[in-house]
C-alpha positions in Angstrom: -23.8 11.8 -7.8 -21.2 12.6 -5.6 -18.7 9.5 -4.5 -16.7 10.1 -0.9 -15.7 8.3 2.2 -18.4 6.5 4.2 -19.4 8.1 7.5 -20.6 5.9 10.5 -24.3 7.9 9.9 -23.7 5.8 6.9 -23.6 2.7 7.7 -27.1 1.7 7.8 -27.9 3.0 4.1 -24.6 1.3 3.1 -26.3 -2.4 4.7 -29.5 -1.8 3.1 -27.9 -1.4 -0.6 -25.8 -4.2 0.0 -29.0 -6.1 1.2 -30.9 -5.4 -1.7 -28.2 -5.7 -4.3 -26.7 -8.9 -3.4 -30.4 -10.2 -1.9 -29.6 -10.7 1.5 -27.5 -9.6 4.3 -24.1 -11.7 4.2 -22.3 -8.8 2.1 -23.5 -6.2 4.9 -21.8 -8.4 8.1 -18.8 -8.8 5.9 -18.4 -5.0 5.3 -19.3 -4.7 9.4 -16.6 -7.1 10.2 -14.2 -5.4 8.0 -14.6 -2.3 9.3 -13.8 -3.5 12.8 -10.3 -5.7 11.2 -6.9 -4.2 10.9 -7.5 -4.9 7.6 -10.0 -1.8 7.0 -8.6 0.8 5.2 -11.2 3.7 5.9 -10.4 6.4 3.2 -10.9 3.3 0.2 -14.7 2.4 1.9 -16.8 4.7 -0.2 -20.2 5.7 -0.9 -21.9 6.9 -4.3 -24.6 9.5 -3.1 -27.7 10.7 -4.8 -29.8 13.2 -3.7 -28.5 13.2 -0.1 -29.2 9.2 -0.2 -26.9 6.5 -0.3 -26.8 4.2 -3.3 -23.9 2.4 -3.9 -20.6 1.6 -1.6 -17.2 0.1 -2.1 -14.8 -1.5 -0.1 -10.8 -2.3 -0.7 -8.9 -4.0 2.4 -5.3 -5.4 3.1 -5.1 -8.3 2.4 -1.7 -10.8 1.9 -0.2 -12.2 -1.0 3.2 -14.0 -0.9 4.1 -12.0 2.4 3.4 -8.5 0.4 0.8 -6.4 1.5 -2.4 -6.3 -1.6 -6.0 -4.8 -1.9 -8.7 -6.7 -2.0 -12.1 -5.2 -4.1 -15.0 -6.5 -1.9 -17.8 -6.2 -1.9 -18.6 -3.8 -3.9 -22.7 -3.0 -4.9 -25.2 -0.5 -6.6 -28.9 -0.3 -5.0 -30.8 -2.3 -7.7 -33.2 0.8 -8.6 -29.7 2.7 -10.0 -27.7 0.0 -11.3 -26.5 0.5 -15.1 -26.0 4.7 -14.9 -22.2 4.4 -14.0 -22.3 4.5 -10.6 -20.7 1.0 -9.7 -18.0 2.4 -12.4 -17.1 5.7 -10.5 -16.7 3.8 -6.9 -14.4 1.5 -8.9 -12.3 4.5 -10.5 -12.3 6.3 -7.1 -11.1 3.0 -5.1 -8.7 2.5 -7.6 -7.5 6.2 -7.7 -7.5 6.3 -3.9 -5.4 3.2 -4.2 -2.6 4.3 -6.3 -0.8 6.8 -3.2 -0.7 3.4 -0.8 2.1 1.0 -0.4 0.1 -2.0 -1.2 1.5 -3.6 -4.7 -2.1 -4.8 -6.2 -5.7 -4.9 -6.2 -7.6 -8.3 -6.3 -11.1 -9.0 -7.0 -12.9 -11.6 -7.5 -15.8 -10.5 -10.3 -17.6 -10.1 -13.1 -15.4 -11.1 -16.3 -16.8 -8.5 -18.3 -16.6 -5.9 -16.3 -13.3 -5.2 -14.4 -11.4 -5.9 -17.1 -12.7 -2.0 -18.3 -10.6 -0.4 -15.5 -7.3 -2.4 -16.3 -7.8 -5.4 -14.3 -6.7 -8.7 -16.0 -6.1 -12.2 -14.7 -4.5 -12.6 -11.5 -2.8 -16.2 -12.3 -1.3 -14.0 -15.0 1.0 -11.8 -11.9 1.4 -15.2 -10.1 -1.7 -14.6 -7.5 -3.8 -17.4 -6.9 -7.3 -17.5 -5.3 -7.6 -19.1 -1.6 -10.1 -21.4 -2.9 -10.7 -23.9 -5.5 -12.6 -23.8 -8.9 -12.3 -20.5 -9.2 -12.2 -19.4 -13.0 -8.8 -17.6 -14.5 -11.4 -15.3 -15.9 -12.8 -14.0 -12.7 -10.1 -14.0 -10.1 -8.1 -10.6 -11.5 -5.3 -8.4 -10.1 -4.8 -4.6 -10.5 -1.0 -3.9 -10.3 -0.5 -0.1 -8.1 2.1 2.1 -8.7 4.5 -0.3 -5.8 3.6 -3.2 -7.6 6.7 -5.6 -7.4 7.0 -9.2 -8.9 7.2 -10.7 -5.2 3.7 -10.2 -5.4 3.0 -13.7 -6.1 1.3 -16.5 -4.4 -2.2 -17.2 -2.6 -4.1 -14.1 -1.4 -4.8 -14.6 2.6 -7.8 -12.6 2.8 -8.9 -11.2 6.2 -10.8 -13.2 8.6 -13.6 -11.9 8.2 -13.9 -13.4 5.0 -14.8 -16.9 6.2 -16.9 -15.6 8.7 -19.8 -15.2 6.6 
């Protein structure tokens, strides 16, 4: 498996996984309105690649919280026919390692309770960063604090357009 930078030849594998993993296309027009948003941060939209194919992506963009510049982890998906063999794990890594160089203070995602939490995330309400919308649970709205992380990183995350888009 090899995990790099999505190429444009890429994106049509990179809807297709995104189809099939989260069982329709909604995921895939977010990541296409992302990539055309100020918000898209091109070295942190990866790819997991087996055999020359692509089976699993990743995608971190800017996104606002309390006027100071934040990641956001979405959406982030593993072709169903090579989930559970680590690969969702090493785009996650990689993101997150890509991530630690930038300015941005955090990474939030909203996810799985049981699984971020393995790569250091915990629960956002816990930095002071709330979710945009209501009723989401404490347990899966979590933060990743990056090497710039300051406490004025606090507040609701304003998420990209392109978010409500879809």
């Amino acid at each position: 498996m090899i995990v790099r930078p999505e190429r444009a030849a890429d994106h049509g594998q990179v809807a297709q996984v995104l189809a099939e993993a989260f069982g329709g296309p909604a995921e895939a027009r977010l990541v296409e309105l992302l990539r055309g948003s100020p918000a898209y941060v091109p070295e942190l939209a990866l790819v997991a690649e087996v055999d020359g194919a692509v089976v699993g992506h990743i995608l971190f963009t800017v996104v606002d919280v309390g006027g100071v510049p934040a990641l956001a982890l979405a959406p982030m998906a593993v072709a169903p026919a090579h989930q559970r063999r680590g690969i969702g794990g090493a785009l996650v890594r990689a993101g997150l390692e890509g991530a630690q160089a930038r300015p941005e203070a955090a990474v939030v995602v909203l996810g799985h309770p049981d699984y971020y939490p393995r790569f250091g995330f915990r629960r956002a309400r816990a930095f002071g960063i709330e979710p945009p919308w209501p009723g989401v649970p404490d347990e899966a709205f979590l933060a990743y604090p990056l090497p710039a992380y300051t406490e004025a990183c606090r507040g609701v995350v304003a998420y990209p357009p392109a978010f409500d888009e879809v």
